[in-house]
C-alpha positions in Angstrom: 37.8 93.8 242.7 38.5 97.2 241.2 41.3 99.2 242.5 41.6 103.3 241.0 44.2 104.8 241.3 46.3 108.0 239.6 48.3 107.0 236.8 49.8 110.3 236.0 49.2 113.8 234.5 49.5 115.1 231.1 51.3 117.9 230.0 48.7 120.6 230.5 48.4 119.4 234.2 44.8 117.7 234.0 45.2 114.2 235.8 44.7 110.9 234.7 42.8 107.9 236.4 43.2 104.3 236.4 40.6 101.6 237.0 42.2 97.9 238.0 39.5 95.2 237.1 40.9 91.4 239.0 39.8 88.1 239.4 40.7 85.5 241.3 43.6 84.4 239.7 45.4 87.3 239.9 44.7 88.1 236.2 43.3 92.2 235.4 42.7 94.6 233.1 43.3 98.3 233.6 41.2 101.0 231.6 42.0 104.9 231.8 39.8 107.5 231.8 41.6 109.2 229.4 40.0 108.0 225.8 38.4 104.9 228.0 41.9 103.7 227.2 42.4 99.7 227.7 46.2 100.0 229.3 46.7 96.8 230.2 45.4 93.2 230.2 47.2 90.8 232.2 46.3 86.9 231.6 48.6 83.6 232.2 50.6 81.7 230.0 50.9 77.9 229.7 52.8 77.8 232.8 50.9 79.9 234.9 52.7 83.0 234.7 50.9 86.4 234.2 52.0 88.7 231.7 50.7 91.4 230.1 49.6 90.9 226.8 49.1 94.2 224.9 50.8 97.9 224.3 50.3 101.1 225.4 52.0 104.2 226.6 54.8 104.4 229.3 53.3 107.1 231.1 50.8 110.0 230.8 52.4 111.9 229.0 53.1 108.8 226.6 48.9 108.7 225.8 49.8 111.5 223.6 51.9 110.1 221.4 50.4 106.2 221.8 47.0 107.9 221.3 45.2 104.9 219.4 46.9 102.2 221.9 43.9 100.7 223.6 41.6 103.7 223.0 38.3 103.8 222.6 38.0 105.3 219.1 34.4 107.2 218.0 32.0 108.2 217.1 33.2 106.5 213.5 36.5 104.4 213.8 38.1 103.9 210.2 37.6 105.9 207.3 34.9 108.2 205.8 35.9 108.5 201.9 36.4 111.9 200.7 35.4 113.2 204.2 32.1 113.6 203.3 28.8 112.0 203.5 24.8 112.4 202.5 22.4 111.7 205.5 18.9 112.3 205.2 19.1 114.3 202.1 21.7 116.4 203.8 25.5 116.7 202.5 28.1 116.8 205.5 31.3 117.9 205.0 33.9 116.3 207.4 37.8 117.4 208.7 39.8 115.5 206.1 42.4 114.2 208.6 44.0 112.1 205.7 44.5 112.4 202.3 40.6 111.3 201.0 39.4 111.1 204.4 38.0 111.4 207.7 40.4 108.9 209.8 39.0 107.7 213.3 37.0 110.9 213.2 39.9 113.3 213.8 40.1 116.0 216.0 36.7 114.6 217.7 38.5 111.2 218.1 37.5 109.6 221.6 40.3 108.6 222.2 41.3 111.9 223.0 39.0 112.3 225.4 38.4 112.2 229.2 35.4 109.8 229.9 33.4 109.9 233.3 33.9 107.1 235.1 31.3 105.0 237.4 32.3 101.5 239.2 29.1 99.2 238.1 30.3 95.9 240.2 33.3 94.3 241.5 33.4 93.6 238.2 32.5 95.9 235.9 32.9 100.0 235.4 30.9 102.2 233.2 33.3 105.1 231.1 30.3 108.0 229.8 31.2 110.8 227.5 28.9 113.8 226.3 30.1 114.2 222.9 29.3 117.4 221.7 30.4 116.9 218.4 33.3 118.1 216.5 35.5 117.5 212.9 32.2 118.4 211.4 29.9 115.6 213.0 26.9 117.8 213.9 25.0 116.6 216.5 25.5 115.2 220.2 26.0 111.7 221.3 25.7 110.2 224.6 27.8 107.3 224.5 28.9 104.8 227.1 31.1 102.2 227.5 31.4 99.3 230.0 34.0 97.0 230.4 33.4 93.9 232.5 36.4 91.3 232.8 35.8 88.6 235.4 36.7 84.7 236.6 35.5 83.9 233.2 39.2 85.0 231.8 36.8 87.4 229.6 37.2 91.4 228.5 33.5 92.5 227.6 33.6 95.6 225.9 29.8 97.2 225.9 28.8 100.0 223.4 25.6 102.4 224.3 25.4 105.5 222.1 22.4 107.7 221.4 22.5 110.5 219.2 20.2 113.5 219.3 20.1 114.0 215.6 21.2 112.3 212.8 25.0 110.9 212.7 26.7 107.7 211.9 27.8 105.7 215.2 30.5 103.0 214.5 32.9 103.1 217.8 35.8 100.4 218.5 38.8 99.6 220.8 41.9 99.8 219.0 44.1 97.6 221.7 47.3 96.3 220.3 47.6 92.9 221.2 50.9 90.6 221.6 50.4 87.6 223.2 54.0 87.0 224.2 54.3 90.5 226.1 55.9 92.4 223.9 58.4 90.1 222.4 56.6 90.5 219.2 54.1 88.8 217.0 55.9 86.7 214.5 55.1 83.6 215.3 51.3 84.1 216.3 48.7 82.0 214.4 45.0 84.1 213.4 42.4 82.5 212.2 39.7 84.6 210.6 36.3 83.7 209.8 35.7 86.0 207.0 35.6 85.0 203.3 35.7 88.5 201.8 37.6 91.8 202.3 36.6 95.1 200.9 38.4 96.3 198.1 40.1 99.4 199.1 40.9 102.9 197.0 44.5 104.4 197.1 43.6 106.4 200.3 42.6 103.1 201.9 38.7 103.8 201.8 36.4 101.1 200.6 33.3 102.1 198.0 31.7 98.9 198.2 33.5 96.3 195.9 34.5 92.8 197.9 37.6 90.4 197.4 37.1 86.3 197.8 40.0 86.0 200.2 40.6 82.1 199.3 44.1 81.1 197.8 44.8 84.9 198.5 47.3 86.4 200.8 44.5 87.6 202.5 43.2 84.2 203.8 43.0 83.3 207.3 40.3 81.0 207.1 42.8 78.3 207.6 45.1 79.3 210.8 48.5 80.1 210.0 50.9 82.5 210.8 50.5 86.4 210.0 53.9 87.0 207.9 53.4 90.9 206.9 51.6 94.1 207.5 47.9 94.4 206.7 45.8 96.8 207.4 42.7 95.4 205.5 38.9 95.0 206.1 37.0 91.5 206.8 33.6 91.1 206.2 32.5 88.2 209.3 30.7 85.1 208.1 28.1 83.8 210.4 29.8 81.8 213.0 27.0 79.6 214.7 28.3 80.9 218.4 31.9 79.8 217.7 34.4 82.8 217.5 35.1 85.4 214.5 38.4 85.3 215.0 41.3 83.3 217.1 45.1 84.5 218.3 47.6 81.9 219.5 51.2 82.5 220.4 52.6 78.8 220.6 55.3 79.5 222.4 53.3 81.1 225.5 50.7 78.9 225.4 48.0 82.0 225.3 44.6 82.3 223.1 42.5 84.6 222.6 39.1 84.5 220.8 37.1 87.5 219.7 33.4 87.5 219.8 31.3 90.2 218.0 28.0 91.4 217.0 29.6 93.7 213.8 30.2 92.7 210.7 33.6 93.6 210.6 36.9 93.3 211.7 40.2 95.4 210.9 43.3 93.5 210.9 45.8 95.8 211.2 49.6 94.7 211.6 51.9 97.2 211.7 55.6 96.9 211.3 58.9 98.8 211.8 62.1 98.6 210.7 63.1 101.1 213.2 62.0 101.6 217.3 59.5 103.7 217.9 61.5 107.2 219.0 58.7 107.1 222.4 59.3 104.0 224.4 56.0 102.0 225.5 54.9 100.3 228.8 57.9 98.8 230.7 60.5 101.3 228.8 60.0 99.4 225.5 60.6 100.7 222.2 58.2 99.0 219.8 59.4 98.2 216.4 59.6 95.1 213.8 56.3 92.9 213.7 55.1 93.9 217.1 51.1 93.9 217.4 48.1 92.5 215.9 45.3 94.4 216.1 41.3 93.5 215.7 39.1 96.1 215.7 35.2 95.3 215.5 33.2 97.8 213.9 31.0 98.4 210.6 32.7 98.4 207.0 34.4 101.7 206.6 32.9 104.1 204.7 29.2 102.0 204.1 27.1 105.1 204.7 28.5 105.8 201.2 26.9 102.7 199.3 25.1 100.1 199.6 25.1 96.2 200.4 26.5 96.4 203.8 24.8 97.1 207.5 24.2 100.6 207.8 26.3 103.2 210.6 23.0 105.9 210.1 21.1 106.0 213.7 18.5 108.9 213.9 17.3 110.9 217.3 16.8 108.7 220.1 18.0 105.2 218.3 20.7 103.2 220.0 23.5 101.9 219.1 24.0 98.6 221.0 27.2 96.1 220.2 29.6 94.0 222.5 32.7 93.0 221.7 34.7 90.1 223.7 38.1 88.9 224.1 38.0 85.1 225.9 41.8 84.5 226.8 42.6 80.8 227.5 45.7 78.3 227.0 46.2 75.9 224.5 
C-alpha cells in the first residue's frame, strides 16, 4: 500500500510530498519528492518492534540543511579530481565545489531537486527528473528512479538514466543508516567484501592507485566493529550471489545486507564531538558515532584513468544499476 501525503513546505513556499511504501507487517519506507529523498525506513527489531532505522531531516525546511540525508545524489555522486575531465577528446571544466573537486556534482546535485513522481504498484513508485544540466555537465539526462520495498523486508533502489550527449552517469542514495534508531552506531558490526580501497589524494580524490586492505585498519573482510570515521572507497570482490556488504546492531537484533551491481561502495562514518546545531527526525540532534553510510556507485574520479569500469555513457546508452537493502534479524 502506498499512502502520499504533504510533508511540509520549504522556505520559498514550493510544497513537498511524501510517498509511504507498507507491507504487511506494518514495516515502510517513505521517499520525498524532494531530491527522491529516502526519509525513512521502518523495519522490526528482534522483538518485533518497528523502529526506524536511518536519519534525515525534522521537517521541510530541515531537507536544506540535511541535504545528502537519504537523497538521491547525481548525475556523479563522489568526487571528480580537479573538477575537470576529458570526454571524447573534449576537455570539460566542472564547478569546483571543494578544494580539487567536483563533490556530488554541486550545484546540479539531485538531491536538490524536485522529482516527478508516478505510483508503479502497491508496491513500487517511479521518481523522474529532466536534468538539464548544470555545474558545467553539458548535456541532458533523463533519469529515473524506482524504489520498490515489499513483504520481502527489501528496499530496491532502480537507476535508469539516458543522456542525450556525452556525460558520465554514476548516481547513488546517500541514506544514513543506524540500526538501533538513532542511538548511535558504536557497536554495529560491517562486514565488507572488498579487498582493496583506492588510494586517495589530499582532496580525497582517487587517481587510480589501490590499497590491499588485509591486516589494515581498513579491513572488514572479517566482521567486526566500525571503531572510527572513514570515508574511504572499496573496490567489491565478486560475491557469488551472497551480499557485498552486511550491518548488524547486536543489541536490536536488526541486519541488513546490501546487494549491488557497481563496483563500489563508500563507507562513510561520520563523527561529532558536538550535536549537530539542526536537530533531525524525532527532535534529535545527531552527533558522536551516529551513522554508517554505504553508497554504491563507480570509483570516484575513474573517467580520469584507467583500470576501473568506466562512468562515460554516450547519446542514447543507459545507465542501468540496482541497489538493495535486505533487512532481517539475527
Amino acid at each position: 500500500m502506498i499512502i502520499k501525503e504533504l510533508f511540509g513546505s520549504l522556505p520559498d513556499g514550493r510544497e513537498v510530498t511524501s510517498y509511504k511504501i507498507s507491507n504487511v507487517f506494518d514495516e515502510s519506507v517513505t521517499v520525498l519528492d524532494f531530491g527522491a529523498t529516502v526519509h525513512s525506513i521502518i523495519v522490526r527489531d528482534k522483538n518485533g518492534e518497528p523502529g526506524d532505522v536511518t536519519l534525515g531531516a525534522f521537517d521541510a525546511p530541515g531537507l536544506l540543511s540535511h541535504a545528502k540525508e537519504g537523497s538521491t545524489i547525481g548525475r556523479f555522486a563522489n568526487r571528480i579530481g580537479r573538477a575537470e575531465m576529458t570526454l571524447d577528446g573534449r576537455k570539460i571544466k566542472l564547478e569546483e565545489s571543494r578544494p580539487g573537486c567536483l563533490l556530488h556534482s554541486g550545484s546540479a546535485n539531485y538531491g536538490k531537486r524536485f522529482f516527478e513522481v508516478s505510483i508503479v504498484s502497491d508496491e513500487s513508485i517511479e521518481c523522474h527528473l529532466d536534468d538539464e544540466g548544470g555545474a558545467g555537465f553539458d548535456c541532458r539526462v533523463d533519469a529515473k528512479v524506482t524504489f520498490t520495498f515489499g513483504d520481502d523486508h527489501c528496499l530496491k533502489i532502480d537507476y535508469d538514466l539516458v543522456p542525450d550527449g556525452t556525460t558520465v552517469l554514476a548516481p547513488t542514495n546517500h541514506t544514513y543508516f543506524d540500526l538501533s534508531c538513532a542511538k548511535g552506531v558504536d557497536g554495529h558490526i560491517l562486514q565488507l567484501n572488498a579487498g582493496r580501497i583506492a588510494v586517495k589524494d589530499e582532496y580525497g580524490v582517487p587517481w587510480g592507485d589501490t590499497l590491499d586492505v588485509r591486516g589494515t585498519e581498513y579491513d572488514f573482510l572479517t566482521p567486526r566493529t566500525i571503531g572510527q570515521m572513514y570515508d574511504d572507497y572499496y573496490i567489491l570482490d565478486e560475491t557469488d550471489g551472497s551480499p557485498k556488504a552486511v550491518l548488524e546492531d547486536p543489541e536490536s537484533g536488526r541486519k541488513m545486507e546490501v546487494f549491488t551491481d557497481m563496483p563500489c561502495l563508500i563507507l562513510f562514518t561520520p563523527i561529532s564531538d558536538k550535536p549537530a546545531e539542526i536537530p533531525g527526525k524525532y527532535g534529535i540532534h545527531y552527533n558522536g558515532a551516529h551513522a554508517v553510510c554505504l553508497e554504491a556507485q563507480y570509483v570516484p574520479n575513474s573517467m580520469n584513468f584507467d583500470g576501473f569500469p568506466s562512468p562515460v555513457f554516450r547519446k542514447g546508452e543507459h545507465f542501468i544499476s540496482r541497489t538493495e537493502y535486505r533487512f532481517s534479524t539475527i
